[in-house]
N, C-alpha and C positions, 0 to 999 in steps of 0.2 A: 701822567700829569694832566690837573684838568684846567681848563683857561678859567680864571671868573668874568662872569658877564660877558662882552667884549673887550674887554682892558688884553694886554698882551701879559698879565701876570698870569703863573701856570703854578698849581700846587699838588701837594700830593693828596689822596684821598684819605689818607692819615696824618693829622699833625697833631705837634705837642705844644700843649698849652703849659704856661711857668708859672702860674700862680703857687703851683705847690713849691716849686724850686724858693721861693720868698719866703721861707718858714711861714704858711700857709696852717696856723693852729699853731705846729711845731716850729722848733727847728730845723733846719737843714744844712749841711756843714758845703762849704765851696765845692771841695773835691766828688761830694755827693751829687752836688747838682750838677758839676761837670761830667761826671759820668753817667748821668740821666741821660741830658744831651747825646753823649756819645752814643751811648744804647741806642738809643732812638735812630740814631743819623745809621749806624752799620745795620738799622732793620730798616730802611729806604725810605725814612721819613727826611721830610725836606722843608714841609711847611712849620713855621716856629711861630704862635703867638702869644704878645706880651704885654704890658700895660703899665704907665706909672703909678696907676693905683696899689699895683701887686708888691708888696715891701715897701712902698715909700721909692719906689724905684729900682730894689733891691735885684727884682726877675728881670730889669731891662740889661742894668747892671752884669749880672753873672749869663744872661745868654749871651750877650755881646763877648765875656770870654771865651765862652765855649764854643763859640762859632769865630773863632779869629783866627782858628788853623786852615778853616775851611778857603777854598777859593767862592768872591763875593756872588759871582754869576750861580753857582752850582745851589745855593736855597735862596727859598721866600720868606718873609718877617712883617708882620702885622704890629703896629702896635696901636694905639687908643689916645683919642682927646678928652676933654674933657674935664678935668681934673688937674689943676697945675699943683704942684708943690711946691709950699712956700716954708722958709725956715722957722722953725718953731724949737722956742727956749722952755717950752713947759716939763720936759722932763717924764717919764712916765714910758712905757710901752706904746704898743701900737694893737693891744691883743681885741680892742672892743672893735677896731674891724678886720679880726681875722687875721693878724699877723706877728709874729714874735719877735719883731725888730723894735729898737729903740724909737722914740717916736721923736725923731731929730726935726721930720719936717709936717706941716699939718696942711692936707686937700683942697682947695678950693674951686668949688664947680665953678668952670667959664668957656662957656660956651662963644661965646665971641671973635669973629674973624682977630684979632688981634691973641687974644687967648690959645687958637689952636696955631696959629703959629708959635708960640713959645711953649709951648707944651712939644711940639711937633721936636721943635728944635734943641730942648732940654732931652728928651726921649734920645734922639741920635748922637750928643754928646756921652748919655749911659749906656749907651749901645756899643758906642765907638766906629760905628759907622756914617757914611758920607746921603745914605736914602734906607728909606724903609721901602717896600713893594707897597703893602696896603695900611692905610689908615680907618680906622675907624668913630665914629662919632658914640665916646660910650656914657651907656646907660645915661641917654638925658629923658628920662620919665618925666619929671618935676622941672623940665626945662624945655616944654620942646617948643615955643615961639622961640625964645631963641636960637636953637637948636636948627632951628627949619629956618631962621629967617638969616640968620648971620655965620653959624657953624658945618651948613652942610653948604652955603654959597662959599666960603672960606677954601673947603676941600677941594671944592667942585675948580677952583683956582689953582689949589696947587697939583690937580691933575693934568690941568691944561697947560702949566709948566713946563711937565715933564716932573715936578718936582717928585709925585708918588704917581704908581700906576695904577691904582688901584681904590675906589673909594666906598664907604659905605656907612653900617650904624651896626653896634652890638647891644644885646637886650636882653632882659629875661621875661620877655614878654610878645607876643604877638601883634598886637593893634598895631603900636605906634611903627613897628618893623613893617606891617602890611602899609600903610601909608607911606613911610620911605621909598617902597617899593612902587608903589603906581603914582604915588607926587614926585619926587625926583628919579636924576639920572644913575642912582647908585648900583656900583658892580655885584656888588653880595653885601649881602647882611648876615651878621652873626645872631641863631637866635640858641640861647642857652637853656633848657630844662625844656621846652614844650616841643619837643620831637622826639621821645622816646618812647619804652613800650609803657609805661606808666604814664604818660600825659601826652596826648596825640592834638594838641589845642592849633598848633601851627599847620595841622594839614586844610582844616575848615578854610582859610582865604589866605593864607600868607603864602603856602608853597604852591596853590595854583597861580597865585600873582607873581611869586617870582619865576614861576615857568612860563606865563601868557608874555612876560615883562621880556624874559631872558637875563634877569638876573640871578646870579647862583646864591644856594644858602651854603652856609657854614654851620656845622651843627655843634655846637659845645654841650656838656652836662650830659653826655648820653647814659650815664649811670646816676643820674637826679642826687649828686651829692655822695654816693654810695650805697645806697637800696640795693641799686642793683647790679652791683659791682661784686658784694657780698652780703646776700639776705639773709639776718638776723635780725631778734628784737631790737641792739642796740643802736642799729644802723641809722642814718641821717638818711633825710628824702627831705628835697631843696632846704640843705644846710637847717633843719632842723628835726627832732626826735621823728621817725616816722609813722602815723595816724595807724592802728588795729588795721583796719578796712583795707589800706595802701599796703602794708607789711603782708597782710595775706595774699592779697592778689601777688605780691612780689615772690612771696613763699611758694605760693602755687605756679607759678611759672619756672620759678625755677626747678621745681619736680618734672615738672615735663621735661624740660632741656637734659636733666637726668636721664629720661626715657630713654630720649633721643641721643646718647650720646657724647653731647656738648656739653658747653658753659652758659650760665643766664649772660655772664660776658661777654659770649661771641656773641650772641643773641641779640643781646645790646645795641650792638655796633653794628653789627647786620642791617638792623631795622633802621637806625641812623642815615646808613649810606644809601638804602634801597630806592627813595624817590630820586627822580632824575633832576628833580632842581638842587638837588645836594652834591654839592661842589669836593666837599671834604669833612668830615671828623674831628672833632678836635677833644683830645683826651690832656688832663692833666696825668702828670706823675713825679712823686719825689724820691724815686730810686730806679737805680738802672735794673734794678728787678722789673720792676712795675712798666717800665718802658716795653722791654722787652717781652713783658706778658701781653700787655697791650696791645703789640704789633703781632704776636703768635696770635693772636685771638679773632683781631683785626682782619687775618687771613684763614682763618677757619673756613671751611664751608657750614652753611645750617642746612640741615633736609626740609624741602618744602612739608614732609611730614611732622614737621616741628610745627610752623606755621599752621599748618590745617588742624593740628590738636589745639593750638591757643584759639583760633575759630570759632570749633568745634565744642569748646568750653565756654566760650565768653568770654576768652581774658582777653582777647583781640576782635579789633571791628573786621567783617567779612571782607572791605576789602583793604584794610591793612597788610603787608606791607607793600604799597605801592607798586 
């Protein structure tokens, strides 16, 4: 277990992200996503995070089942502001972002001291628990005066409560995460898609500033949507078709991992975890298959001679991985 920042929260170096458990594209049936969970927790995963974004609420929903056997002290739970859910009579799906649940209720960004406490507080009625460990301030790209002026002083509140232990911002982006990082006092930031072997954009300023800072990262997206989880023409690289140029590099590395042994998988996740300002991992999965391949892979070893042929080719900067 590793502390984020100085908060007294502790996680695992592997955790499971629920957006897939939300019928994430697909469906996914309850007992499915309960047994994701379960997978995950009997391979010593312990850090859970979730978001009301994910279903309409649907992942806060079913992890809060699947963690109700559990005693409350023994994991950690992230969820996300930013987004309230407001009821909606329009009828229709939820599939234009991503989701195959009815579209009962419809988003609204609010970033707002007032806003993340009801968000805060809807989240742990779906939960069914009494605190979440961390919160995050997500994705305010297109929000961030308010974000910075009213939504990170809000958190920074209910840390000093005691209400969460934990506070920070999730992104698919670097800048505004490096700024969190040297303007405020956040524990970790989650950054999604730009630390893995296909986009290395977060090593340039974000993860020396959250090492000079002492804040931890969280790294989501280590497989860029599925490129490189399983590299074929049809694969998604950041949740869309993936570019000639990307798919080859992706191709090509995974040959090598052949060489050597492995999986572009483990490989993956390797690279993920290897700088010291990375706190933990964070993988999605919607089967207890995929859990459990996750955390096999997760514990892989990769040969530094893996490493030194991606170098040695170009598919990697000389001194990646950290």
């Amino acid at each position: 277990m590793t502390a984020l920042g100085r908060s007294p929260v502790q996680v695992t170096g592997l955790a499971l992200g629920t957006a897939p458990l939300a019928n994430l594209y697909t469906e996914v049936s309850e007992e499915q996503a309960h047994d994701t969970v379960a997978a995950a927790w009997r391979h010593g995963v312990r850090y859970f995070d979730t978001a009301p974004h994910y279903g309409l609420g649907l992942a806060e929903r079913r992890l809060g089942a699947a963690l109700r056997e559990h005693p409350r002290s023994a994991y950690t739970v992230s969820t996300k502001v930013g987004r309230l859910l407001e009821p909606s009579a329009a009828g229709g799906d939820d599939l234009a972002d991503g989701f195959a649940v009815p579209a009962t209720h419809r988003r609204v960004w609010d970033f707002s001291a007032d806003g993340v406490r009801r968000s805060l507080d809807a989240s742990l009625e779906r939960l069914g628990l009494d605190r979440v460990d961390v919160v995050y301030l997500h994705d305010p790209d297109d929000h961030a005066e308010q974000a910075f002026r009213e939504g990170y002083p809000a958190l920074e509140r209910l840390r000093s409560e005691g209400v969460v232990g934990a506070i920070g911002a999730g992104m698919n982006q670097t800048g505004m995460l490096t700024r969190f990082v040297r303007e405020t006092d956040v524990d970790v930031v989650l950054c999604a898609g730009r630390h893995t072997l296909l986009d290395q954009r977060a090593a340039a300023a974000l993860l020396p500033a959250a090492l000079e800072r002492g804040v931890s990262v969280v790294i989501g997206g280590a497989f860029n949507s599925g490129l490189l989880a399983d590299p074929r023409p049809s694969a998604t690289y950041d949740y869309a078709p993936a570019p000639p140029e990307v798919l080859d590099r992706a191709l090509r590395m995974n040959a090598v991992a052949g060489r050597h042994g492995i999986t572009l998988r483990a490989a993956a996740l390797a690279f993920c975890a290897a700088h010291p300002a990375v706190a933990s991992v964070l993988v999605g999965a919607r089967s207890a298959a995929e859990a459990e391949d996750c955390a096999e892979q997760f514990a892989a070893p990769v040969p530094e001679a893996f490493w030194q042929e991606l170098r040695d080719t170009g598919l990697l900067h000389a001194d990646e991985p950290s």
